[in-house]
VOPAGU-2260 file (C-alpha; in pm, 1 decimal, decimal comma):
REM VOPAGU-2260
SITE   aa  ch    i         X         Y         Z
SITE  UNK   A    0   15337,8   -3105,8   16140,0
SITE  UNK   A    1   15231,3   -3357,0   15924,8
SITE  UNK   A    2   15113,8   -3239,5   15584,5
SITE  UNK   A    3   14859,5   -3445,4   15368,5
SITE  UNK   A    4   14992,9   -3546,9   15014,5
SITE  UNK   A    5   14657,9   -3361,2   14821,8
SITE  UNK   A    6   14727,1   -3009,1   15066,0
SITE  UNK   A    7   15118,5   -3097,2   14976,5
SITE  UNK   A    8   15027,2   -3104,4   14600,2
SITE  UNK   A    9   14843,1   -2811,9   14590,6
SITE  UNK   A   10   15087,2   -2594,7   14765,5
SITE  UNK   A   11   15391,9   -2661,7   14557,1
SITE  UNK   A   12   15174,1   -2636,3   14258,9
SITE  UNK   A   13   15096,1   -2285,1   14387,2
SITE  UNK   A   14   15464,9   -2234,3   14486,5
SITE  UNK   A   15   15653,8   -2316,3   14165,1
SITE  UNK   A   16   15656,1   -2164,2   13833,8
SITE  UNK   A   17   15691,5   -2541,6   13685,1
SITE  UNK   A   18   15362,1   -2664,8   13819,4
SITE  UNK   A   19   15236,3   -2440,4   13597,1
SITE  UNK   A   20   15487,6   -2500,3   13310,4
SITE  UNK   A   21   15367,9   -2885,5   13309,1
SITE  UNK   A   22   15013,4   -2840,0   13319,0
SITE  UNK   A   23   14800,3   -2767,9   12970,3
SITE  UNK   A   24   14897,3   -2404,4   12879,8
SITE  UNK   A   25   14475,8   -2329,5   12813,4
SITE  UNK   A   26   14416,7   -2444,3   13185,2
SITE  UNK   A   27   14694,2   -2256,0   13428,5
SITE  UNK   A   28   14886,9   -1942,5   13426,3
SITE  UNK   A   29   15214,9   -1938,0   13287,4
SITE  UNK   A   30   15366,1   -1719,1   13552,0
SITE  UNK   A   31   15335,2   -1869,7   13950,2
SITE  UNK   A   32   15056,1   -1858,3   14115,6
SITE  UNK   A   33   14873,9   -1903,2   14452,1
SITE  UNK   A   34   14477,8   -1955,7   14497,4
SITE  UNK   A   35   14325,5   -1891,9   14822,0
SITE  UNK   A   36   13959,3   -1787,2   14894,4
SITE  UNK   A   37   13810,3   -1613,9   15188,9
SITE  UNK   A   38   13508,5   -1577,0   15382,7
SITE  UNK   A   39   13324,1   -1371,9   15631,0
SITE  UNK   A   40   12973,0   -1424,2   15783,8
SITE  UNK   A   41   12746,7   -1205,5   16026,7
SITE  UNK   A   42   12453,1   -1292,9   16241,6
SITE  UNK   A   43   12176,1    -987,4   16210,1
SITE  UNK   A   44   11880,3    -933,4   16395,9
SITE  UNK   A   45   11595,6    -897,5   16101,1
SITE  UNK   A   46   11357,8    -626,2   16073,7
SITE  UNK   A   47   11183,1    -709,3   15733,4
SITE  UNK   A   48   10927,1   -1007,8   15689,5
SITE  UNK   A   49   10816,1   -1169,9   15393,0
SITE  UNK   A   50   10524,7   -1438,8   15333,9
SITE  UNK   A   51   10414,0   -1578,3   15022,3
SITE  UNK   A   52   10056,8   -1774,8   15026,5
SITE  UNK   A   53    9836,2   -1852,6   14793,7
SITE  UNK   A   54    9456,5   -1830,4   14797,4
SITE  UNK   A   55    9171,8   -2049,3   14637,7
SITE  UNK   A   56    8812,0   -2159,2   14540,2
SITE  UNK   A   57    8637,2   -2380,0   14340,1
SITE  UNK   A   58    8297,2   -2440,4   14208,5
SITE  UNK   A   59    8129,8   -2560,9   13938,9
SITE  UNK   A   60    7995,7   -2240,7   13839,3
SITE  UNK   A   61    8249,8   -2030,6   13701,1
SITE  UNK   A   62    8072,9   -1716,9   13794,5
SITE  UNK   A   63    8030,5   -1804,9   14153,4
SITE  UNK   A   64    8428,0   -1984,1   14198,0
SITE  UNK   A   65    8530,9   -1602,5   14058,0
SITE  UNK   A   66    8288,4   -1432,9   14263,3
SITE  UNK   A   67    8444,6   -1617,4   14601,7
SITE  UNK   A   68    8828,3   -1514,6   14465,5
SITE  UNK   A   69    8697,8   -1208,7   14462,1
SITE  UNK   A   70    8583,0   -1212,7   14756,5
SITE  UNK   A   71    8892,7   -1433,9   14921,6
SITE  UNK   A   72    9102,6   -1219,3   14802,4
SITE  UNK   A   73    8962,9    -881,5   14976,5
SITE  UNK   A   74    8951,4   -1050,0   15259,1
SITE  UNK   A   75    9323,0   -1138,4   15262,2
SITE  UNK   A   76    9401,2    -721,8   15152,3
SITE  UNK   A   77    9160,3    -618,8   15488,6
SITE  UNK   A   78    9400,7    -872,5   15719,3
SITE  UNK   A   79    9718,1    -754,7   15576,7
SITE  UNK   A   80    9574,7    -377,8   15621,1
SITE  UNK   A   81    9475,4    -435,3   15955,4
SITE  UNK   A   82    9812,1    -540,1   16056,6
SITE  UNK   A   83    9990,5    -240,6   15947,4
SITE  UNK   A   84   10092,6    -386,9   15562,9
SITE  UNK   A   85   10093,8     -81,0   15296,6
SITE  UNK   A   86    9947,6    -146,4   14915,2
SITE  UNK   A   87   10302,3     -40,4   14790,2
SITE  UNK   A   88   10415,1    -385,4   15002,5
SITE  UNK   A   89   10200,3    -628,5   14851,8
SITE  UNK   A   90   10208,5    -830,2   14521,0
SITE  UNK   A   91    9915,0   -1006,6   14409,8
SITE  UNK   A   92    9947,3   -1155,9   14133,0
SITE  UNK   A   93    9720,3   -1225,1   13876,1
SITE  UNK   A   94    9421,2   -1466,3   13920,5
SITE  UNK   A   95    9480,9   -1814,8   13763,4
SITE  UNK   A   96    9166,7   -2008,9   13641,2
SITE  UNK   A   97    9153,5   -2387,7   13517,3
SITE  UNK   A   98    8876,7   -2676,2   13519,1
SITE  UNK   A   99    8946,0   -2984,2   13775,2
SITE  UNK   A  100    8762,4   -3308,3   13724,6
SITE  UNK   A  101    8515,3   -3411,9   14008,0
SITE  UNK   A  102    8364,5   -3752,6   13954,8
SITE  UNK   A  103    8293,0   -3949,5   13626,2
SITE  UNK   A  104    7947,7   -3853,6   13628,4
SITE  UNK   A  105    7941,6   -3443,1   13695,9
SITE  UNK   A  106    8141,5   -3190,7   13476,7
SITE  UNK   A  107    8445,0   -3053,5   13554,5
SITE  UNK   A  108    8472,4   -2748,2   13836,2
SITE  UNK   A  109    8646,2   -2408,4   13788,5
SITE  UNK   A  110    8951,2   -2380,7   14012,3
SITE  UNK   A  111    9071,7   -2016,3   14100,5
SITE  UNK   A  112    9357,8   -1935,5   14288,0
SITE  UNK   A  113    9608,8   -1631,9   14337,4
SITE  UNK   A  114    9939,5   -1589,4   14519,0
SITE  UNK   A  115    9983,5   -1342,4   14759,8
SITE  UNK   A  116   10365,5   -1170,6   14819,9
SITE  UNK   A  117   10391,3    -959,9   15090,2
SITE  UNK   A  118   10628,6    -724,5   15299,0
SITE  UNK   A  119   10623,0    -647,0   15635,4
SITE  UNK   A  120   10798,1    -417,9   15787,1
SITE  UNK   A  121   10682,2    -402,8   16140,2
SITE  UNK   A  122   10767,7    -687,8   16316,9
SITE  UNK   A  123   10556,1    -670,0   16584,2
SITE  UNK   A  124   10275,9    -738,1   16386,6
SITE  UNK   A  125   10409,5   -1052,5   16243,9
SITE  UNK   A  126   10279,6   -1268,7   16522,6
SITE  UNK   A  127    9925,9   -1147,0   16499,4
SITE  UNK   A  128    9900,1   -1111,9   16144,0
SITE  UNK   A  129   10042,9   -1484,0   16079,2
SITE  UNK   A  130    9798,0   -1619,2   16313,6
SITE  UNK   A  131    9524,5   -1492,8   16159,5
SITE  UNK   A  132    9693,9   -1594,5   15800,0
SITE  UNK   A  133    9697,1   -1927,9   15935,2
SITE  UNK   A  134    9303,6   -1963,3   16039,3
SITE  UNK   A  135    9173,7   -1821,7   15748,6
SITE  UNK   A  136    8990,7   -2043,9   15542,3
SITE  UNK   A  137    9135,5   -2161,0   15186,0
SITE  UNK   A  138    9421,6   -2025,5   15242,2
SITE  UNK   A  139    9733,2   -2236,1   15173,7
SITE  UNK   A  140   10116,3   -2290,4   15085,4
SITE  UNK   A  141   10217,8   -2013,8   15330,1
SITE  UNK   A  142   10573,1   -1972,6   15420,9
SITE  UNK   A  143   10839,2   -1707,4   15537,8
SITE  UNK   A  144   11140,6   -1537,0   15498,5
SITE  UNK   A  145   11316,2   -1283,0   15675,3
SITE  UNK   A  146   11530,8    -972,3   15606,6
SITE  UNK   A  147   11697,5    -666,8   15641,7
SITE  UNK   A  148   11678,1    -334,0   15501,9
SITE  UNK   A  149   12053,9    -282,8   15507,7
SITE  UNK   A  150   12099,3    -624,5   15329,8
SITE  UNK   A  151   12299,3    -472,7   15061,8
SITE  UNK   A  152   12519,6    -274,6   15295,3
SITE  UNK   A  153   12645,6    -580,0   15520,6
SITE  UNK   A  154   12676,7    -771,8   15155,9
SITE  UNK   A  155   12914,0    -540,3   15085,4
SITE  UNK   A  156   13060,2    -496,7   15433,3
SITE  UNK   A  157   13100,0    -897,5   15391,6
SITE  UNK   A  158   13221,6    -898,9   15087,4
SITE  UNK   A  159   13504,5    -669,7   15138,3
SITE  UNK   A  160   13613,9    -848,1   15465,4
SITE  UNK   A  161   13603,8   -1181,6   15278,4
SITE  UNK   A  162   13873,7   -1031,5   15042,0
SITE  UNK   A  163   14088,4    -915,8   15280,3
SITE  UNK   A  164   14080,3   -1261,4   15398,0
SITE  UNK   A  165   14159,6   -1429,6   15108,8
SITE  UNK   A  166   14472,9   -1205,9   15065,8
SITE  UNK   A  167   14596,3   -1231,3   15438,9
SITE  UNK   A  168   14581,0   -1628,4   15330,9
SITE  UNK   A  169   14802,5   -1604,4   15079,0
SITE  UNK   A  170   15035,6   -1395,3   15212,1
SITE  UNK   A  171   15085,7   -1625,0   15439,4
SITE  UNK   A  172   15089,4   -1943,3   15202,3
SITE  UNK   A  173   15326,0   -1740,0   14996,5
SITE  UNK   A  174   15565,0   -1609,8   15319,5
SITE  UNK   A  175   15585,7   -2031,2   15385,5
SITE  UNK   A  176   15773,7   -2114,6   15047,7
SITE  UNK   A  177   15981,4   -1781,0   15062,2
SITE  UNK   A  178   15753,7   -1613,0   14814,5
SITE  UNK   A  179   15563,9   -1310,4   14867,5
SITE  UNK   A  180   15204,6   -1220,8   14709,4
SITE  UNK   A  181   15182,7   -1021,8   14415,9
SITE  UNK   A  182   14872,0    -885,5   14240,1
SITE  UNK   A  183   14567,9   -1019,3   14169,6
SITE  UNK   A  184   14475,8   -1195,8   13881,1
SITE  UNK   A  185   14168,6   -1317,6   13875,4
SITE  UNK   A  186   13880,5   -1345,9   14136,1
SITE  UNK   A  187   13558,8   -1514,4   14141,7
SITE  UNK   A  188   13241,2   -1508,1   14413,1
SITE  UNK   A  189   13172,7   -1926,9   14347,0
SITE  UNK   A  190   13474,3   -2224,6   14347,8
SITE  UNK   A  191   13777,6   -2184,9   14164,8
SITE  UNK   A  192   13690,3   -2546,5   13919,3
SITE  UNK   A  193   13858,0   -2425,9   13611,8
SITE  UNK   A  194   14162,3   -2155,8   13621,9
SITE  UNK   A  195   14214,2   -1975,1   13311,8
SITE  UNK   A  196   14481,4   -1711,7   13262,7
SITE  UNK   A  197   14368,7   -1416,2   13250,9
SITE  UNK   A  198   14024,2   -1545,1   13258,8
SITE  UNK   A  199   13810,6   -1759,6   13467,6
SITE  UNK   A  200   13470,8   -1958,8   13467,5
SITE  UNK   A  201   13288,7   -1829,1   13714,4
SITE  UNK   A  202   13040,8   -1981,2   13918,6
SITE  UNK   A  203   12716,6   -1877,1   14181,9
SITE  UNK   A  204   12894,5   -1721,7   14500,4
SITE  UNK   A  205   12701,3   -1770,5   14814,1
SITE  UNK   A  206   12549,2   -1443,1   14899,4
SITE  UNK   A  207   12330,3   -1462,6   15198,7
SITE  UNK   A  208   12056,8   -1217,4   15203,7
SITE  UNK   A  209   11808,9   -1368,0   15462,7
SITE  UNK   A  210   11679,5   -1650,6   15568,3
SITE  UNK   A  211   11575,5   -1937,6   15285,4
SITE  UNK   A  212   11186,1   -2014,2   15211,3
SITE  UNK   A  213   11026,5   -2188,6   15556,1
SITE  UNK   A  214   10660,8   -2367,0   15552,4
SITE  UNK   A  215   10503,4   -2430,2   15903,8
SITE  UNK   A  216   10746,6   -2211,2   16132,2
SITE  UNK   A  217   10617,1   -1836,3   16140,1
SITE  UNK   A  218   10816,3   -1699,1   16429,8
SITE  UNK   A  219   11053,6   -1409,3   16427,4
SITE  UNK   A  220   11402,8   -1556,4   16475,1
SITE  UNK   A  221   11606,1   -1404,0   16694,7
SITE  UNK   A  222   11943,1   -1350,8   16423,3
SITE  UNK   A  223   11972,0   -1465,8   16060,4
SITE  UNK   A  224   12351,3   -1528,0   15875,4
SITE  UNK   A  225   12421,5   -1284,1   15632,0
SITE  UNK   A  226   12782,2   -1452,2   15446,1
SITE  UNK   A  227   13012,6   -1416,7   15186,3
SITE  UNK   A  228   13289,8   -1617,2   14979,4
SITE  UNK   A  229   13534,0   -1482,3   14728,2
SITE  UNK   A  230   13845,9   -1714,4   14577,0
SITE  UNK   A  231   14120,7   -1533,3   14421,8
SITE  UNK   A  232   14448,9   -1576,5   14248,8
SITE  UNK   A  233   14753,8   -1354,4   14298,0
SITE  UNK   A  234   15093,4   -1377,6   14108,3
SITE  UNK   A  235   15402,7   -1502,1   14358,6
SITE  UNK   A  236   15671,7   -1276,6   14308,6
């Protein structure tokens, strides 16, 4: 087998105690070391929705631009009801009013809109209830996510199984130099960039909960990824 000089590097640097002697004594362990990480990843069938979109009106009366958000907006409540969407599930937010110019002759018009973030837990509504999102007028910037309720569960699930693969990786990196793994010393969810003994910077680790943010595309996939990554450095005994 024909090794690469960069994966060569990096696994005598793990293997011996001198790698780690040379380098700065801020940036490495002292003692040896071996970084692997690990990953695991699961394909769910979803059973939560989400949609955010935002509603709006604008007139040059004031009174009559808030009198249509007002009226937009219970409009928007009645669909969601109808479709089987509980108060408790949706997030209005508050109303957001500012003047838009028009033409260099009339005044400026009042511009009103609100966002809309909602939950839905019955997925056989979806369909219906996006269709009719989509038709309704002055309605806009809709898109969609998808979920699960057990999200947190299979994070952890994932997260657990992404250690154990980390560690069965360097027990086996360690068993090829005649080493064997020791403890852990440090562990991180995001890339390894700067090793610190016994501290490290850590960085974002990619924690799948759903689907990302999707404009134009409202139908219910059939799986979503759920993942997890974890890096970790053990001692080499």
């Amino acid at each position: 087998m024909k090794w690469s000089p960069t994966f060569a590097a990096i696994a005598l640097c793990a293997a011996s105690a001198a790698c780690g002697a040379q380098a700065a004594p801020s940036s490495l362990p002292s003692h040896p070391f071996v970084s692997t990480s690990g990953k695991a990843q699961l394909w769910m069938r979803p059973d939560i929705g989400e949609v955010k979109f935002e509603a709006g009106t604008q007139h040059a009366s004031a009174e009559t631009a808030a009198g249509q958000m007002q009226e937009l907006s219970a409009s928007a409540m009645q669909l969601l009801a109808e479709h089987g969407v509980q108060d408790a599930d949706i997030e209005a937010y508050e109303i957001e009013k500012k003047t838009v110019p028009v033409g260099e002759q009339l005044p400026p018009a009042y511009s009103m809109g609100r966002l809309f973030h909602v939950r839905v837990r019955d997925l056989t509504q979806w369909p219906a209830l996006m269709a009719k999102l989509v038709e309704m007028d002055h309605v806009t910037n809709i898109s969609s996510t998808f979920d699960r309720a057990d999200s947190d569960d299979i994070n952890t699930q994932l997260m657990e199984a992404a250690a154990s693969d980390a560690r069965n990786k360097g027990t086996s990196l360690a068993k090829a130099f005649g080493r064997k793994l020791g403890p852990v010393v440090a562990i991180a969810r995001g890339p390894l960039d700067q090793v610190g003994a016994p501290f490290i910077e850590q960085q974002p680790g990619r924690e799948s909960r759903g689907t990302a943010p999707q404009t134009g595309r409202y139908a219910v996939p059939d799986s979503i990824p759920y993942s997890q990554t974890v890096n970790a450095i053990f001692v080499l005994k």
